[in-house]
VOFI-471628 format. One record per residue: residue number from 1; y, z, x of N, C-alpha, C in turn. Coordinates in Angstrom, 1 decimal, m for minus. Example, Ala and Ser with C-alpha at 12.3 -4.5 7.8 and 13.67 -1.06 7.14 Angstrom:
2
<pt><seq>1</seq><n_py>m5.7</n_py><n_pz>7.8</n_pz><n_px>13.2</n_px><ca_py>m4.5</ca_py><ca_pz>7.8</ca_pz><ca_px>12.3</ca_px><c_py>m3.3</c_py><c_pz>7.8</c_pz><c_px>13.2</c_px></pt>
<pt><seq>2</seq><n_py>m2.2</n_py><n_pz>7.1</n_pz><n_px>12.8</n_px><ca_py>m1.1</ca_py><ca_pz>7.1</ca_pz><ca_px>13.7</ca_px><c_py>0.0</c_py><c_pz>7.9</c_pz><c_px>12.9</c_px></pt>
This chain:
101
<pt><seq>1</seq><n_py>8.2</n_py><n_pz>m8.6</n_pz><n_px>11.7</n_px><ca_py>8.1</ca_py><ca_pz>m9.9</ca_pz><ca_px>11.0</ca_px><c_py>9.3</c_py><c_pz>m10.0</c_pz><c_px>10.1</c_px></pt>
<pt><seq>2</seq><n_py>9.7</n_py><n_pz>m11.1</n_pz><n_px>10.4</n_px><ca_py>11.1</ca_py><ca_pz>m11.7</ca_pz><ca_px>9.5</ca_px><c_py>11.4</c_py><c_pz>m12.7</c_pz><c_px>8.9</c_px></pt>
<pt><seq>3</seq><n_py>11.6</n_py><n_pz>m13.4</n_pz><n_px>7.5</n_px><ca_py>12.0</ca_py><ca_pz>m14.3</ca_pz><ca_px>7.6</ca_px><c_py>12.9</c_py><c_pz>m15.8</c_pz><c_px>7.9</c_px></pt>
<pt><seq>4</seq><n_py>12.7</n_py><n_pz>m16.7</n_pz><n_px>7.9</n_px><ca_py>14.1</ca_py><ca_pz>m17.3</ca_pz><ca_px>9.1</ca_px><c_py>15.4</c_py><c_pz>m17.1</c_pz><c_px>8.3</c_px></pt>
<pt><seq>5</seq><n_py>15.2</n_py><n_pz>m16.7</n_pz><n_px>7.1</n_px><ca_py>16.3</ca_py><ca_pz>m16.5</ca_pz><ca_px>6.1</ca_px><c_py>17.3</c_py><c_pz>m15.4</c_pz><c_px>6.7</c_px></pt>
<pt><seq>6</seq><n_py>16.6</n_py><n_pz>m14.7</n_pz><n_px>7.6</n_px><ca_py>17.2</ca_py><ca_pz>m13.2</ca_pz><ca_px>8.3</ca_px><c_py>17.8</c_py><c_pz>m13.3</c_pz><c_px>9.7</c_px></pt>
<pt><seq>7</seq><n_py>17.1</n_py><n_pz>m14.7</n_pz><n_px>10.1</n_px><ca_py>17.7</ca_py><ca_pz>m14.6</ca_pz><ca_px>11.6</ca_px><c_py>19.3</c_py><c_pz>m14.9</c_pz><c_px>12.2</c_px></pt>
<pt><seq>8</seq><n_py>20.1</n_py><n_pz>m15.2</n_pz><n_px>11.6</n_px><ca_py>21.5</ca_py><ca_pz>m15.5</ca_pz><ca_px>11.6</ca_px><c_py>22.0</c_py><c_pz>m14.0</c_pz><c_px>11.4</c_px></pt>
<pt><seq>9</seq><n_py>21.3</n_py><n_pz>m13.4</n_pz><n_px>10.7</n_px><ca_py>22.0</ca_py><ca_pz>m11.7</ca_pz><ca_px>10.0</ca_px><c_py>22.1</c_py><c_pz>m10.9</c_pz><c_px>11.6</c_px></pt>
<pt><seq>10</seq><n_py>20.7</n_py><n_pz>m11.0</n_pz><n_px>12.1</n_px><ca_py>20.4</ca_py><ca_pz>m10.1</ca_pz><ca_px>13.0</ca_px><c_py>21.3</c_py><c_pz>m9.6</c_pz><c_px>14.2</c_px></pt>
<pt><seq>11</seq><n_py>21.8</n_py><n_pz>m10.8</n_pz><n_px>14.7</n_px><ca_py>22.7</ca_py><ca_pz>m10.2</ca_pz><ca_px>15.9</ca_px><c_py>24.1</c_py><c_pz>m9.3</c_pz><c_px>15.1</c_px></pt>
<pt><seq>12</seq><n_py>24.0</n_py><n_pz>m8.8</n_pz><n_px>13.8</n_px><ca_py>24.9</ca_py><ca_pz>m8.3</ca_pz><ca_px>13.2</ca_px><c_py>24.6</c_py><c_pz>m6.9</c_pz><c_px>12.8</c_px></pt>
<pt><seq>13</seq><n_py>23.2</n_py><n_pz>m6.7</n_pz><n_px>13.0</n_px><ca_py>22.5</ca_py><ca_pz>m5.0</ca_pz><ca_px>13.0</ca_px><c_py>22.8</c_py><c_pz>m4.3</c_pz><c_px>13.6</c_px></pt>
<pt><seq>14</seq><n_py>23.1</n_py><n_pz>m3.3</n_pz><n_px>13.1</n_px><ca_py>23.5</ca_py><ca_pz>m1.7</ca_pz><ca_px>13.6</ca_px><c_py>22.5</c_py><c_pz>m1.6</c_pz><c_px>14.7</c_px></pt>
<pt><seq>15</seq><n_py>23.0</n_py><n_pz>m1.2</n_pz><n_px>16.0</n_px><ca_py>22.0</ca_py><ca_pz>m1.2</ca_pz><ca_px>17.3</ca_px><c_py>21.1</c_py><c_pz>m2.2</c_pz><c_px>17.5</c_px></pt>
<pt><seq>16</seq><n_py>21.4</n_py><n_pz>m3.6</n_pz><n_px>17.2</n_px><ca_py>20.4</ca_py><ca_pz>m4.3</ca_pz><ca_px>17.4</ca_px><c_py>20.1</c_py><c_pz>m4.3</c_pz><c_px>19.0</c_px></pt>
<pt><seq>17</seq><n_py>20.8</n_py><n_pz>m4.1</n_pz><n_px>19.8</n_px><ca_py>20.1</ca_py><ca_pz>m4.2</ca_pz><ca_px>21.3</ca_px><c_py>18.8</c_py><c_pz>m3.5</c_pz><c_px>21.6</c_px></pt>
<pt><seq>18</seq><n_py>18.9</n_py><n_pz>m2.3</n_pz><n_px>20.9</n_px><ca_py>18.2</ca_py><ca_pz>m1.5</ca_pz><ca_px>21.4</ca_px><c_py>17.0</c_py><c_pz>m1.5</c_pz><c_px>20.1</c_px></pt>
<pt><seq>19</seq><n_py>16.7</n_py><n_pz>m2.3</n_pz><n_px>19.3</n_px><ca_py>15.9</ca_py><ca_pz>m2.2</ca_pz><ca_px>18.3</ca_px><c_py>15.1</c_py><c_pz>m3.6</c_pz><c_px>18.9</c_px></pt>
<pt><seq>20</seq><n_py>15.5</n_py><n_pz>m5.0</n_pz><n_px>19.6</n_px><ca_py>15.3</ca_py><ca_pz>m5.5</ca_pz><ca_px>20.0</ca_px><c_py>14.1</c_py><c_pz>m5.0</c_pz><c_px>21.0</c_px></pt>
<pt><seq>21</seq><n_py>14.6</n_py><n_pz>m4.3</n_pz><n_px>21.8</n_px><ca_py>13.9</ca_py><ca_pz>m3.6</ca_pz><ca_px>22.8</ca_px><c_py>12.7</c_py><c_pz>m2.9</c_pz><c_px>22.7</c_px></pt>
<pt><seq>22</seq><n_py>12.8</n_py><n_pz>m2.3</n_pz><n_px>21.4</n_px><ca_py>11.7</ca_py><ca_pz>m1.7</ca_pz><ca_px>20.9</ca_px><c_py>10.2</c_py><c_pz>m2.9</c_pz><c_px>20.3</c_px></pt>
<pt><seq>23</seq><n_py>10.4</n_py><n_pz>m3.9</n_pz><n_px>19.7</n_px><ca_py>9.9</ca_py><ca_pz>m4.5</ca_pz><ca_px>19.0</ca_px><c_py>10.1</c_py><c_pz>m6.0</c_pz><c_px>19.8</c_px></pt>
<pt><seq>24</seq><n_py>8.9</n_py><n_pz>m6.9</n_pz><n_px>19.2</n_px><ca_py>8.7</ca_py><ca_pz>m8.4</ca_pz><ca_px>19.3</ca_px><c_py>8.7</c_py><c_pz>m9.2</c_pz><c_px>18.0</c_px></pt>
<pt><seq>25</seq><n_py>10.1</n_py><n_pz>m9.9</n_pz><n_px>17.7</n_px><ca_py>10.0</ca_py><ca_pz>m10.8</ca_pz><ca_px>16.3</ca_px><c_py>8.6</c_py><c_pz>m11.7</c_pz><c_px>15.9</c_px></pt>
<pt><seq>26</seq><n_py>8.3</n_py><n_pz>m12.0</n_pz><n_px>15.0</n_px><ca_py>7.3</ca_py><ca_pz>m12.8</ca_pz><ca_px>14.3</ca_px><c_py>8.7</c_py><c_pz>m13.3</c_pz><c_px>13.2</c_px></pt>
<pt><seq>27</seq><n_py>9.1</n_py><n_pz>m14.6</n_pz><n_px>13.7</n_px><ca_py>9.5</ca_py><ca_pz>m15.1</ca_pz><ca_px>12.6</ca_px><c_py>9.0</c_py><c_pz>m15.9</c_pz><c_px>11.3</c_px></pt>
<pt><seq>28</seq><n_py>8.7</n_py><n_pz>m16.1</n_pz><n_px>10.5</n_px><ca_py>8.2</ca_py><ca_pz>m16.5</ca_pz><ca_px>9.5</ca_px><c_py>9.5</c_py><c_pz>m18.0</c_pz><c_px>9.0</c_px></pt>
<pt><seq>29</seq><n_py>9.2</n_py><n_pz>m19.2</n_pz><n_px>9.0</n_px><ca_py>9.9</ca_py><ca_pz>m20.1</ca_pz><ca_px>8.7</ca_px><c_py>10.0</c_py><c_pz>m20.3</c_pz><c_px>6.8</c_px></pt>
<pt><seq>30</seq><n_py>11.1</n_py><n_pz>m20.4</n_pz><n_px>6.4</n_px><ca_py>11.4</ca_py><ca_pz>m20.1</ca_pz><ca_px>5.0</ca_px><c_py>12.2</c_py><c_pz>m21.1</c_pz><c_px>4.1</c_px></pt>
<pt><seq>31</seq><n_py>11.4</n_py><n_pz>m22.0</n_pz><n_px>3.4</n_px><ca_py>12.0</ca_py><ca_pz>m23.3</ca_pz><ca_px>2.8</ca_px><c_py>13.5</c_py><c_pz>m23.0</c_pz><c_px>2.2</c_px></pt>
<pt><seq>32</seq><n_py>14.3</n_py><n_pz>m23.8</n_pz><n_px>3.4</n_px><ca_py>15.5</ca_py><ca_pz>m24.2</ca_pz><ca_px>2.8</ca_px><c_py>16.6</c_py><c_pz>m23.2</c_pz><c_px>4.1</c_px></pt>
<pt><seq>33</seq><n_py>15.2</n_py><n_pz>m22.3</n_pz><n_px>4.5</n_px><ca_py>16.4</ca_py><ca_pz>m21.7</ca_pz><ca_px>5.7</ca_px><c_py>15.4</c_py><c_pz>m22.5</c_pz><c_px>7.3</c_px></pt>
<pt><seq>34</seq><n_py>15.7</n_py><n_pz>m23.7</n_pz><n_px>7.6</n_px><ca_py>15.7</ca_py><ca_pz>m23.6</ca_pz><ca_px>8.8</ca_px><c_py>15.8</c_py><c_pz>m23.0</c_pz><c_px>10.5</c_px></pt>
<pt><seq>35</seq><n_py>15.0</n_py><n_pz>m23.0</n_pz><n_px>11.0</n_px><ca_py>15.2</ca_py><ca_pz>m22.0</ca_pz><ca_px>12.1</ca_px><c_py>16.1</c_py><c_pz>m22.9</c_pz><c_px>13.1</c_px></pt>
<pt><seq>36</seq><n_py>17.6</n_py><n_pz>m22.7</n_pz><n_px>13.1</n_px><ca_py>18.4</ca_py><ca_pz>m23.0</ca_pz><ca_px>14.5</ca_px><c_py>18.2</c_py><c_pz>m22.6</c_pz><c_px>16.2</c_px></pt>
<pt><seq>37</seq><n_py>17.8</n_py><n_pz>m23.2</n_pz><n_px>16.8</n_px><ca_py>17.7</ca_py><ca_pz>m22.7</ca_pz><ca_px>18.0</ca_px><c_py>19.3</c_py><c_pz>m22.3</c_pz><c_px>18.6</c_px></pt>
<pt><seq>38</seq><n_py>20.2</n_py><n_pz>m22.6</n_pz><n_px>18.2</n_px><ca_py>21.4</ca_py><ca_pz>m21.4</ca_pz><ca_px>18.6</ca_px><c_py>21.3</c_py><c_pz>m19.9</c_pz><c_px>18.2</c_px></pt>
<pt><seq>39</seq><n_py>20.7</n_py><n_pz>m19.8</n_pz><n_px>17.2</n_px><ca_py>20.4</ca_py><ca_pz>m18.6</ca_pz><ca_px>16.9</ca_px><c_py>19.2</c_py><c_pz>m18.0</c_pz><c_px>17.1</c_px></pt>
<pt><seq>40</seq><n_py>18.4</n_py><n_pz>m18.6</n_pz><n_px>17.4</n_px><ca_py>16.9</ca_py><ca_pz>m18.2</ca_pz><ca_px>18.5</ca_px><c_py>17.4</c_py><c_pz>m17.8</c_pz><c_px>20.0</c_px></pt>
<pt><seq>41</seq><n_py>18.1</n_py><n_pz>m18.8</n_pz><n_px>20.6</n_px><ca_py>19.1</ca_py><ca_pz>m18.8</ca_pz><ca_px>22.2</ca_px><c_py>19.7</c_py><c_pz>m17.3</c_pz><c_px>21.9</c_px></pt>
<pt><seq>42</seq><n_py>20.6</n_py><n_pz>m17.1</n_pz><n_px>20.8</n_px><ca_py>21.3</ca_py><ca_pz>m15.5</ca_pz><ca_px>20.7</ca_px><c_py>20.1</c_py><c_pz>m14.3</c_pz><c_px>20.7</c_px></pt>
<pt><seq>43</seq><n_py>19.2</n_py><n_pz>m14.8</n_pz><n_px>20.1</n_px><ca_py>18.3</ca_py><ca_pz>m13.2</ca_pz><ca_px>19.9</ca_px><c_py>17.7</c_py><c_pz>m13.0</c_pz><c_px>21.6</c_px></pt>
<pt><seq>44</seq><n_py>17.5</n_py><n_pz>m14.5</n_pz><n_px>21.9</n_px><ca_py>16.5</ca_py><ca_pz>m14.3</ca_pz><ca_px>23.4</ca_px><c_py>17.7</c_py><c_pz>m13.6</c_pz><c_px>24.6</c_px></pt>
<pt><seq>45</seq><n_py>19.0</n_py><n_pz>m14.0</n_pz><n_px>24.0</n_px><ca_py>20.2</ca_py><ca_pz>m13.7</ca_pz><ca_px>25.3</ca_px><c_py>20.2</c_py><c_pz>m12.2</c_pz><c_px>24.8</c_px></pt>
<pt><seq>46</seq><n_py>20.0</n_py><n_pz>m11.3</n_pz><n_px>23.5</n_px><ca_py>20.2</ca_py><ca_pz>m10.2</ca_pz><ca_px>23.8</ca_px><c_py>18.8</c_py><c_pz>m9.6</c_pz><c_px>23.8</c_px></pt>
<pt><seq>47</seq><n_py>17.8</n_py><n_pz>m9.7</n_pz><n_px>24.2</n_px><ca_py>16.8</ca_py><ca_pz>m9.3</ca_pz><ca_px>24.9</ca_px><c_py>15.6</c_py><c_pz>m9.8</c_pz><c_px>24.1</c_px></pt>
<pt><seq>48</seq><n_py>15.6</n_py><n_pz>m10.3</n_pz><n_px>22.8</n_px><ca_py>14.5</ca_py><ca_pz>m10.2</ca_pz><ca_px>21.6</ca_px><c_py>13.4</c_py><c_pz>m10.9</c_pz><c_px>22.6</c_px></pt>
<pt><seq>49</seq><n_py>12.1</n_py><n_pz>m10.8</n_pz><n_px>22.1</n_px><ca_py>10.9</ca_py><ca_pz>m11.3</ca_pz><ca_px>22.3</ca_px><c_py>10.3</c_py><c_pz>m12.2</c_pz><c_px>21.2</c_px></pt>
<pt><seq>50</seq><n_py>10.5</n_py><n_pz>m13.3</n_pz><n_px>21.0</n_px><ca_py>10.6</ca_py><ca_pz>m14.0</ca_pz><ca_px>19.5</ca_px><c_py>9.2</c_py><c_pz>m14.9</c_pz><c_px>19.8</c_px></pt>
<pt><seq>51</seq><n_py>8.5</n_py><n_pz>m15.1</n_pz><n_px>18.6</n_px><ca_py>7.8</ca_py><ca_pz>m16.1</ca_pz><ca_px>18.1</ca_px><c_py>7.9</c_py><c_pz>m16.5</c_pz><c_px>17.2</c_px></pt>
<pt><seq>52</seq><n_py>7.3</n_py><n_pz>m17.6</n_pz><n_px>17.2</n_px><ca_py>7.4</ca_py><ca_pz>m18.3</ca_pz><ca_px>15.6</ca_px><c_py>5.7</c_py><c_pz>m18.3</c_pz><c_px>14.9</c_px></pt>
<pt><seq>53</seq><n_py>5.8</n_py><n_pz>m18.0</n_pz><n_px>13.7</n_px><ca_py>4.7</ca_py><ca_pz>m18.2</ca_pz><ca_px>12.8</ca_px><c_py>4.3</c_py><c_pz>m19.5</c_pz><c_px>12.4</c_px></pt>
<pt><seq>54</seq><n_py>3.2</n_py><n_pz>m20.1</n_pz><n_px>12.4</n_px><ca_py>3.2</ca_py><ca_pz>m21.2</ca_pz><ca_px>12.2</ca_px><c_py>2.0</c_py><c_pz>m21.3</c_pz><c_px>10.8</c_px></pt>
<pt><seq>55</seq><n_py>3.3</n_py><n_pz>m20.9</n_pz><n_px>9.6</n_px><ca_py>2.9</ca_py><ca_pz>m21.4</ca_pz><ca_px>8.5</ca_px><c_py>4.4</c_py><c_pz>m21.6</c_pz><c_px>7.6</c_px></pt>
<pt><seq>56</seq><n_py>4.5</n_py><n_pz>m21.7</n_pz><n_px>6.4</n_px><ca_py>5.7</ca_py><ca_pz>m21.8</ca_pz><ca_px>5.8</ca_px><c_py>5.8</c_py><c_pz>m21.0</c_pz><c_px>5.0</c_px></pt>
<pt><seq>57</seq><n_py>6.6</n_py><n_pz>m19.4</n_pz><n_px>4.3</n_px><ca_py>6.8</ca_py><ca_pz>m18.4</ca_pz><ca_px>3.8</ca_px><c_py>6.8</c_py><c_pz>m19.1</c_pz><c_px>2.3</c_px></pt>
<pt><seq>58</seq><n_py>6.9</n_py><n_pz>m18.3</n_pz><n_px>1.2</n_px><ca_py>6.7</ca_py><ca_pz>m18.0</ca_pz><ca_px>0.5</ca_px><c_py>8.4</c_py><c_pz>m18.6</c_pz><c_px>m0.4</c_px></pt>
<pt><seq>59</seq><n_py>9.0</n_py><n_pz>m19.2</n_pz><n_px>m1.0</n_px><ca_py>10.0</ca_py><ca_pz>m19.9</ca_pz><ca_px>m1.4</ca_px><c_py>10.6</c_py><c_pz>m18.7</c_pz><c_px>m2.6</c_px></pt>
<pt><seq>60</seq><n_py>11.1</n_py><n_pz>m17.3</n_pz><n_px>m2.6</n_px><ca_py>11.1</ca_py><ca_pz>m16.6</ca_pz><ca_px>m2.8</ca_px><c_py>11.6</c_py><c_pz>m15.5</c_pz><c_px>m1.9</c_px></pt>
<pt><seq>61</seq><n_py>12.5</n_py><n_pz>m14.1</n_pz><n_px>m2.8</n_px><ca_py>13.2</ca_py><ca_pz>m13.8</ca_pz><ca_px>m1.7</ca_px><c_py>13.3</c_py><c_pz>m12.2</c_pz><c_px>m2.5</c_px></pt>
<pt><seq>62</seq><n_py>13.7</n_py><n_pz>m11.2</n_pz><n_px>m1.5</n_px><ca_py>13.2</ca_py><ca_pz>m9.9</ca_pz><ca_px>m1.8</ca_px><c_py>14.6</c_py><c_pz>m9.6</c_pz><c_px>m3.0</c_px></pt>
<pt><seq>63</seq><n_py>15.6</n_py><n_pz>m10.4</n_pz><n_px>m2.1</n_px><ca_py>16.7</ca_py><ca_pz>m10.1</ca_pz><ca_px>m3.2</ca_px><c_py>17.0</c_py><c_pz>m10.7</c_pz><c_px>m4.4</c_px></pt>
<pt><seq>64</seq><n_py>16.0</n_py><n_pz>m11.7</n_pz><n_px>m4.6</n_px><ca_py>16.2</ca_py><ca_pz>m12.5</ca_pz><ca_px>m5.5</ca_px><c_py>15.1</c_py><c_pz>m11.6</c_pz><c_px>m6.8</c_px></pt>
<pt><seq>65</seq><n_py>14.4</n_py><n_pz>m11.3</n_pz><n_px>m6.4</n_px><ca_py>13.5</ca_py><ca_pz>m10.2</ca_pz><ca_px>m7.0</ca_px><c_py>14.4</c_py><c_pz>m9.0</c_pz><c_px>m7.7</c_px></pt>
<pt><seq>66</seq><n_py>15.0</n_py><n_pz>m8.2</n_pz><n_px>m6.3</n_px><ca_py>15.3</ca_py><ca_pz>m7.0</ca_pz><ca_px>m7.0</ca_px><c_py>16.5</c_py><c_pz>m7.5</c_pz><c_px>m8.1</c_px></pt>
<pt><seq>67</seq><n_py>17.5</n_py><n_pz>m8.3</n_pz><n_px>m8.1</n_px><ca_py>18.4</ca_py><ca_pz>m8.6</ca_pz><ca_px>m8.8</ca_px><c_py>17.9</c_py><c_pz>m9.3</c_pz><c_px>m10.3</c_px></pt>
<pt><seq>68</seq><n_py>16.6</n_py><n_pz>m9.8</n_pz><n_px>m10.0</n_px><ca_py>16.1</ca_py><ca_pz>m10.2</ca_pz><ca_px>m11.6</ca_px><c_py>14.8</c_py><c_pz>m9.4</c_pz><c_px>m12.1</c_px></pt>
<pt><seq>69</seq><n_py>14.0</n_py><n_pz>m8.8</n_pz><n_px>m11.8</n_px><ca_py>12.9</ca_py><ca_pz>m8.3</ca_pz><ca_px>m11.5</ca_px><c_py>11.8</c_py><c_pz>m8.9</c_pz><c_px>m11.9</c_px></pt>
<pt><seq>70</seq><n_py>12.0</n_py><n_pz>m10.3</n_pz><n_px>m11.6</n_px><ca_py>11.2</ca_py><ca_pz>m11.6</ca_pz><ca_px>m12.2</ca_px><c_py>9.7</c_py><c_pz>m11.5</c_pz><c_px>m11.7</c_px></pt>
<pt><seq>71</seq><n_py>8.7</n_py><n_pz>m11.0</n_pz><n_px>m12.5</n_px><ca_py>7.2</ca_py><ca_pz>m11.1</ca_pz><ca_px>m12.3</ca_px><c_py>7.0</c_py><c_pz>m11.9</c_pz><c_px>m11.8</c_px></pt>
<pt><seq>72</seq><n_py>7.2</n_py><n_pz>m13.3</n_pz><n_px>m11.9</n_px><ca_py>6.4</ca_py><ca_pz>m14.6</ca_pz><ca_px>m12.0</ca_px><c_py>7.2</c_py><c_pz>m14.8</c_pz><c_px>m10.2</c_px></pt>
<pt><seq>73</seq><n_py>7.9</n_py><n_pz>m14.5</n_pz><n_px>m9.6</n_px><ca_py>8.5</ca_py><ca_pz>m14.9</ca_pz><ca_px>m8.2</ca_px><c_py>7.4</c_py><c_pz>m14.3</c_pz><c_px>m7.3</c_px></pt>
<pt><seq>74</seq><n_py>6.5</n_py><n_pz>m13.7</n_pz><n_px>m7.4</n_px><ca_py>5.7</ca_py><ca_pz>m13.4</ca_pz><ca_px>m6.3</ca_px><c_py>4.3</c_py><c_pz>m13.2</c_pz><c_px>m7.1</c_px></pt>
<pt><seq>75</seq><n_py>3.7</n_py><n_pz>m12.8</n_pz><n_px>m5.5</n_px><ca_py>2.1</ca_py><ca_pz>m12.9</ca_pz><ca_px>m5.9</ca_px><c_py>2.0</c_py><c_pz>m11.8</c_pz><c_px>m6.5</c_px></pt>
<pt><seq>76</seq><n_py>0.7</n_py><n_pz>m11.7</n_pz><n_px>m7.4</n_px><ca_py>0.0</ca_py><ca_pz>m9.7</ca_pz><ca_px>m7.9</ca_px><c_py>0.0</c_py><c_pz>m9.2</c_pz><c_px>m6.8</c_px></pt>
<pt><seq>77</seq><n_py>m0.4</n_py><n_pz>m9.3</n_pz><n_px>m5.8</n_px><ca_py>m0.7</ca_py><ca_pz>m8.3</ca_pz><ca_px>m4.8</ca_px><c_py>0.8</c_py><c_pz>m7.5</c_pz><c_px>m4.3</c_px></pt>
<pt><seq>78</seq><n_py>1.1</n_py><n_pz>m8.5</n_pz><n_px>m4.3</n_px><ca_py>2.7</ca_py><ca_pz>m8.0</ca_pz><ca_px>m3.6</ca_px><c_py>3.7</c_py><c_pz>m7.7</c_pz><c_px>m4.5</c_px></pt>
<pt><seq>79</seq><n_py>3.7</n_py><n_pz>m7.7</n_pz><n_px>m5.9</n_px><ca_py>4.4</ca_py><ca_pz>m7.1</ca_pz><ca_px>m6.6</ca_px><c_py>3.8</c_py><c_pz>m5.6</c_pz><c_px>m7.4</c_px></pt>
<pt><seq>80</seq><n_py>2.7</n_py><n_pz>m5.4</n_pz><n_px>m7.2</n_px><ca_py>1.8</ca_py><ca_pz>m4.6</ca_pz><ca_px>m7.4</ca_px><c_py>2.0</c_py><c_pz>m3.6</c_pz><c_px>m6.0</c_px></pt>
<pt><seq>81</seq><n_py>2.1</n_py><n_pz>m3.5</n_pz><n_px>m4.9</n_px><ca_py>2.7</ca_py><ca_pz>m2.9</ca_pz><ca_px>m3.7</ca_px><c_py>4.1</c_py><c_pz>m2.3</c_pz><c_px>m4.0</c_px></pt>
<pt><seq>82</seq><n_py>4.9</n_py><n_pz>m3.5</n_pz><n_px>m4.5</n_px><ca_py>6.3</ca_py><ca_pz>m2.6</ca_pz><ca_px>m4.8</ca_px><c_py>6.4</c_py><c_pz>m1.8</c_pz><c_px>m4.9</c_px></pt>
<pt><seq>83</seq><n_py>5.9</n_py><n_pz>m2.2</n_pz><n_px>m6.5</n_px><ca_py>5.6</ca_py><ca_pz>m0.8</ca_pz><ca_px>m7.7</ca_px><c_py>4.7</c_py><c_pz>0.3</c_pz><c_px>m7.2</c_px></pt>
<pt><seq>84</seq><n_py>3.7</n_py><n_pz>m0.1</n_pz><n_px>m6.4</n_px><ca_py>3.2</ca_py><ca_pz>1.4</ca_pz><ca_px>m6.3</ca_px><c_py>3.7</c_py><c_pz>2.4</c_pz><c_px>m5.5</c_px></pt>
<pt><seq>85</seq><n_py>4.7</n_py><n_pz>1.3</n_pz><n_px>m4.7</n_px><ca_py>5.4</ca_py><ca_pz>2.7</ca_pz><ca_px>m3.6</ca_px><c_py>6.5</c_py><c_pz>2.9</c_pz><c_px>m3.8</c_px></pt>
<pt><seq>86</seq><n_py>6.9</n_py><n_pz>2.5</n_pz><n_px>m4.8</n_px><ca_py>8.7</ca_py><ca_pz>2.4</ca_pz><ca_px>m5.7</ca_px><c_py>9.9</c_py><c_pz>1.6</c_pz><c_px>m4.6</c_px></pt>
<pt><seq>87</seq><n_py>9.6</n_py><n_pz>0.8</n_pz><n_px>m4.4</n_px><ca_py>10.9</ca_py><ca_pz>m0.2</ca_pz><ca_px>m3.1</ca_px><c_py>11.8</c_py><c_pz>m0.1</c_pz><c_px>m3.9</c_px></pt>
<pt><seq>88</seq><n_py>11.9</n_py><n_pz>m0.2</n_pz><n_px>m5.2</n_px><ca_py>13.3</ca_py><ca_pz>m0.5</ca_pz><ca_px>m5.4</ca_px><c_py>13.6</c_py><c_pz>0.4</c_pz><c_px>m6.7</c_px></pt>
<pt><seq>89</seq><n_py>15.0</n_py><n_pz>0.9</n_pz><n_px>m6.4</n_px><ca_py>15.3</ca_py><ca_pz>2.4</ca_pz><ca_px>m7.5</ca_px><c_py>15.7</c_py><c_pz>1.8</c_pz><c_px>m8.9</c_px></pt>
<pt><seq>90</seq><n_py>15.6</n_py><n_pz>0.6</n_pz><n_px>m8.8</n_px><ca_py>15.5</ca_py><ca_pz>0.3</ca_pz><ca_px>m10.7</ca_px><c_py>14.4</c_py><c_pz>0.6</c_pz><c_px>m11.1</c_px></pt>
<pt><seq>91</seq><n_py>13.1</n_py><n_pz>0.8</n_pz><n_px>m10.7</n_px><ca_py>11.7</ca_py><ca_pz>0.6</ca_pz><ca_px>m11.0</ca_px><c_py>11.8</c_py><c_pz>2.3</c_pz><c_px>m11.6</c_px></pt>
<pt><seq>92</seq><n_py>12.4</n_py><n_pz>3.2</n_pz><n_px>m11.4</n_px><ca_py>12.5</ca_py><ca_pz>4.6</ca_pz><ca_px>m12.0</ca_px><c_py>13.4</c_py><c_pz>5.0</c_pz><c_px>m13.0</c_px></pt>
<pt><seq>93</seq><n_py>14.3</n_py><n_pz>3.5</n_pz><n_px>m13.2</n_px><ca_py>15.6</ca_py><ca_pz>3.5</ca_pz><ca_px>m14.3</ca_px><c_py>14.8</c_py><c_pz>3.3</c_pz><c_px>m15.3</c_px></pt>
<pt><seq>94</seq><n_py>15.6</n_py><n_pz>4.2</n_pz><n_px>m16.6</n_px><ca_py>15.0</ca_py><ca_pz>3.5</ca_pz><ca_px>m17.7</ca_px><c_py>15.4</c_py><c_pz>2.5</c_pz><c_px>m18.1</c_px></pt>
<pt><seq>95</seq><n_py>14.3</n_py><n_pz>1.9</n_pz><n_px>m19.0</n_px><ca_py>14.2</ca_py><ca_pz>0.4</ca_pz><ca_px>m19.2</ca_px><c_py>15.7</c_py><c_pz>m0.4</c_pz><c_px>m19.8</c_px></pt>
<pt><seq>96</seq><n_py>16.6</n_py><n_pz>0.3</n_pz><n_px>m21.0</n_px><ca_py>17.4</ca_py><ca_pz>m0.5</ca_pz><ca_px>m20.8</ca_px><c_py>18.3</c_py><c_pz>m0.7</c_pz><c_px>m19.7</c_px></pt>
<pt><seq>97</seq><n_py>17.9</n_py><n_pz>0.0</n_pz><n_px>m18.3</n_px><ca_py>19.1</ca_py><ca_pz>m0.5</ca_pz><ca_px>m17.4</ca_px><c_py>18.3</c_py><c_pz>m1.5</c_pz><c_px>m16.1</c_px></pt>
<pt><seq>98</seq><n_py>17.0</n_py><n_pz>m1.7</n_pz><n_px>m16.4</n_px><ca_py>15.8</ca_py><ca_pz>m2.4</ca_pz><ca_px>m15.6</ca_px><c_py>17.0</c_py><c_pz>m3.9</c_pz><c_px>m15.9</c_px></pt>
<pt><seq>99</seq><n_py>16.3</n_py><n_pz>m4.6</n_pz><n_px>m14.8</n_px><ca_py>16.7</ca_py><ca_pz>m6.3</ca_pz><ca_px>m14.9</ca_px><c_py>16.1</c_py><c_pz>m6.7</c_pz><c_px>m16.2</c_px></pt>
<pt><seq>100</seq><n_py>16.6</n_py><n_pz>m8.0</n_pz><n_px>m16.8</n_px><ca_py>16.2</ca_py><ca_pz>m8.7</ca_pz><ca_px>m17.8</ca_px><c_py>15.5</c_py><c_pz>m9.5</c_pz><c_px>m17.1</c_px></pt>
<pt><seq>101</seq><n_py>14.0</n_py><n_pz>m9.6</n_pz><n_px>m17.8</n_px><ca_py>13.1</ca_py><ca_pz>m10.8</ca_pz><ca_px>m17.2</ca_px><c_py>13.1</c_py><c_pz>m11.8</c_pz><c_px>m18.0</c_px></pt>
């Protein structure tokens, strides 16, 4: 599962052909990134298996997170997940080198 924010990046991944091959996309459609069908047409020409999700993601972004470490950008559940499995190596920095919230 991917954002549509991600799908223009993909045909740019390190072995995407063969990661392709392994897996079937779930795209997730993401306010403000429209999903292009030239770039759906690219994933299906190098082999992907794509669908589309039919709800609209969450207006919020993983990078927009780790670069501010803004509580209020996502749900409890999912910022509670982060933290408990450490995703991102500021979360072990000490505090004055943490993001400013």
């Amino acid at each position: 599962m991917i954002g549509s924010d991600l799908v223009h990046q993909l045909p740019n991944w390190y072995r995407i052909e063969e990661l392709l091959q392994q897996v079937n996309l779930l795209i997730v459609p993401r306010p403000g990134y429209p999903l292009m069908k030239s770039a759906l047409a690219e994933l299906r020409r190098r082999g992907a298996q794509v669908a589309i999700a039919d709800l609209m993601g969450l207006d919020t972004s993983s990078t927009a997170y780790r670069e501010t470490g803004d509580s209020e950008a996502l749900p409890p559940p999912v910022e509670a997940y982060i933290h408990q499995e450490h995703l991102y190596p500021w979360q072990d920095a000490p505090r004055e080198k943490q993001p400013i919230q």
